[in-house]
Every structure is written in C-alpha cells, then in structure tokens.
C-alpha positions in Angstrom: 59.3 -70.5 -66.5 56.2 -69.4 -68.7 54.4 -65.9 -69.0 51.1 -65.8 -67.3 48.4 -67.4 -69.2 45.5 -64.9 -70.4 42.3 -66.0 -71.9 40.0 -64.4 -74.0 36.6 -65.4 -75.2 36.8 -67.0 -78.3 32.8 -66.4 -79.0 33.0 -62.3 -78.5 36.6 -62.5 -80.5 35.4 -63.6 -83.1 31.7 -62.0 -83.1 34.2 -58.6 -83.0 36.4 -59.4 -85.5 34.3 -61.8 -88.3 30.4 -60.1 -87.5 31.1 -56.4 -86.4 34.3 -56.2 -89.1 36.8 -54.6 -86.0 40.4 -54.8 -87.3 43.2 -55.9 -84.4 44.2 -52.6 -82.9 39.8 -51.9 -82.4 39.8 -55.3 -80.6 43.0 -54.6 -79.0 42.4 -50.8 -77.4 38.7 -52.0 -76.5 39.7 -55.5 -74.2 43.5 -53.3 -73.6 45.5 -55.6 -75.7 48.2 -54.9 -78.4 46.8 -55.5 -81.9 49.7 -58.5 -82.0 48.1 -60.1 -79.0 44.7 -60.0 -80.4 46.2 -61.5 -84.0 47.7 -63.9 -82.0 44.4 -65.1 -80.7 42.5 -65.1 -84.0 45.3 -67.5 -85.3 44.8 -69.6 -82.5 41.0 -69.8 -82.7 41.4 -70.4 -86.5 40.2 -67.4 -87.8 41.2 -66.3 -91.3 42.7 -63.0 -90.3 42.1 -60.4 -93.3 45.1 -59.3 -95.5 46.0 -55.3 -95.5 44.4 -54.8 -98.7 41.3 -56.3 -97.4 41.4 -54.4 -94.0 41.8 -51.2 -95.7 38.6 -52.2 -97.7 35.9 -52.8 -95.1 37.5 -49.4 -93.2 36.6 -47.7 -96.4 33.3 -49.5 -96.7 32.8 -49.0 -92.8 33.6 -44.8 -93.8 36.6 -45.0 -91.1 39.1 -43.9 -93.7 38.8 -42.8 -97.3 41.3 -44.8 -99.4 44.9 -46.2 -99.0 46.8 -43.2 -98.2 46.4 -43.3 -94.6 47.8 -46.4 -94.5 50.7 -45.4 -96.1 54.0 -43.8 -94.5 54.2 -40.9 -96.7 50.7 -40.6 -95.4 50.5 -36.1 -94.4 47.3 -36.2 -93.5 45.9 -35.5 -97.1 48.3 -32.2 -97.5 51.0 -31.9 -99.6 53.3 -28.8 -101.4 54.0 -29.1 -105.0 56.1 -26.0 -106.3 55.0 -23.9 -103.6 51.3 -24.6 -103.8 49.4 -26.4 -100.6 47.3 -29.3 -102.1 44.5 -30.5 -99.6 42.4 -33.7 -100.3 39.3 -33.0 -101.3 38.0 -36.2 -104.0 34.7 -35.0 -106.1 35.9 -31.4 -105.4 35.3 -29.8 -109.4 39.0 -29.2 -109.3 40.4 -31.9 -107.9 43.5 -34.0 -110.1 43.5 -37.2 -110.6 44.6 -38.4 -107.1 41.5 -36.5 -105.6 44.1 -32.9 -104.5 42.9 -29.6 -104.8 44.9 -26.5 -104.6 44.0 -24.9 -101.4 44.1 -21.3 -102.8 41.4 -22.3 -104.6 39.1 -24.1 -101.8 40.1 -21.0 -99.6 38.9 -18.4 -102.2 35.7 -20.4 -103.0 35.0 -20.4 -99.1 35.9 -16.5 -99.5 33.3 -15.8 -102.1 30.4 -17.9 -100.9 30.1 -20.0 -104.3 32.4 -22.4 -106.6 34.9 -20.8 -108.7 33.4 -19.7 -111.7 35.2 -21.4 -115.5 36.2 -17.5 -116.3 37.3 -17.1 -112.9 41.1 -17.9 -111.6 42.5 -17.4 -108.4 45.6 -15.3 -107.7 47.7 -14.8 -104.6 47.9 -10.4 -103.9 51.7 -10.7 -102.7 52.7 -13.7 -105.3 53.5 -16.3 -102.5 52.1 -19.5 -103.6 51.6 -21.0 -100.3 50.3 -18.0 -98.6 46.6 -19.0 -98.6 44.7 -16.0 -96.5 41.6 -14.8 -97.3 42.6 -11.7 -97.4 45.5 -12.4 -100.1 43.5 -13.8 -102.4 41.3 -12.3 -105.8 39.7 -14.0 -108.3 40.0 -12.4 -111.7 38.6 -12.9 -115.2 40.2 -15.2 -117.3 39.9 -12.7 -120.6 39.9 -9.2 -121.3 42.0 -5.9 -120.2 41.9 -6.6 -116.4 42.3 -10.4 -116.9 44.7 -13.2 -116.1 47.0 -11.6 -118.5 46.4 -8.1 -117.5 47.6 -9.3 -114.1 51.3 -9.9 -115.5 51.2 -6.0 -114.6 50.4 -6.1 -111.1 53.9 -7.9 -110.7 55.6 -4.7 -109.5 52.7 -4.0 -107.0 53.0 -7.6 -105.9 56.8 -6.8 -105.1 56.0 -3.5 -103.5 53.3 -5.4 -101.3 56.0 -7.8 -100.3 58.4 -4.9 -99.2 56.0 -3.3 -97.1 54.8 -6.4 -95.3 58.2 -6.7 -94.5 58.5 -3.4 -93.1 55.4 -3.9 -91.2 56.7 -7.6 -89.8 59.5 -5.5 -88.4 58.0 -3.2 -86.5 57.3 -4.0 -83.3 54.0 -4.0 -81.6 52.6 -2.4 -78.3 
C-alpha cells in the first residue's frame, strides 16, 4: 500500500524557490509542508537545491539574518557572558571586537548619557557586578587624573558597602 499522492505545481515551486530566493522551510510553512517535503520536490523537478553556505548567503543578502551565527547551535541570540560581562551583537558599533560583540555596559551607559562613549571616558559598574547592567548602576569616569579610572581603585570599599546594603534592602520585605 502507498501513501497518498500530493502534487505540487512545479511552475510556482520553482518561481518560489529559483526567482523569489525562498529557502525550504518559507516554501514549506507558506503551501503547509515540511521543509523535507518541499526539498523532496525540488529534487524531483530537477532543481539544483542551494548548499547551506549558499542559503545563508542570499538570507543575508535578502537582510533576513545577519551572518552565520544563527545558523549555528551555539547560536544565543547574539548574547553571550565572557568573565562576567554580557556581550550583545552589535557589528559597526565603535566598540565592537572582532566578531562584531559589544560589552553591554557600555551600549547601556551610552543609551544612559544620550551620546557615544567619549575616548577619555570608561564605564564602571557602582556595586562592582560585571553583569549587572542598570542604568542606574552605571558611571562613566575619566580615564586620567585624581577622580579617574585609577582613582576609582578607592571606591572599592564603597562598592562593598553598596553590595551590603542592597542586600539588606533585598531582605526586607515589602508592603
């Protein structure tokens, strides 16, 4: 005994996939057919069916995904924590690495401020925990001078009372 027999218009299949550059699962979720199905049916109507790498191109070119990473399953939606710091994806962002992440400390602060962090500028968390990115937890300070990045090493102990008291204040219970 077979499975019933579906057909699909070869013409509109392939118009889809080869003119309008729809990958499987577009083809698939518009006509309600598994991405397989729909792969199946290009092979049998001779279609070349694009590689990955070339898939992941057109969605690029098409703006429907930025680069590989989404593809990938590590893939964290462009977030990641390295040593305590939140890293968002943010490519062409001033302070972005090499792989296009930004601290978000610093994307926070900038929002914060109303203007890109300055060169003599750096961002510093108030109670000293990396990933807690709040506006309100977050200064800028001078890179130089009395009151600068240095002169910050001194507002260690505040940073440990500030802890404390949060603490306090968690515990406390509200009316």
């Amino acid at each position: 005994m077979g499975g019933k027999r579906i057909d699909v218009d070869k013409i509109a299949l392939k118009d889809l996939y080869l003119i309008k550059g729809l990958s499987t699962t577009q083809i698939g979720a518009l006509w309600g057919f598994s991405s397989t199905f729909i792969y199946d049916k290009l092979i049998k109507a001779g279609v070349a069916v694009r590689s990955k790498s070339e898939a992941v191109k057109l969605a690029c070119k098409q703006g429907r995904i930025n680069k590989w990473g989404e593809f990938s399953p590590h893939w964290k939606g462009g977030r990641r924590i390295v040593r305590g710091y939140v890293y968002l994806l943010k490519r062409g962002h001033p302070y972005a690495d090499k792989n296009g992440y930004v601290k978000e400390h610093v994307l926070v602060l900038e929002q914060k401020l109303g203007h890109p962090l300055k060169a003599n500028e750096i961002p510093h968390h108030l109670n000293g925990i990396r990933s807690d990115n709040r506006p309100e937890n977050l200064i800028a300070l001078p890179k130089k001078g009395e009151k600068g990045h240095h002169g910050y090493l001194v507002m260690q102990a505040q940073q440990e009372r500030i802890r404390e008291l949060e603490g306090v204040l968690n515990a406390c219970p509200r009316f």
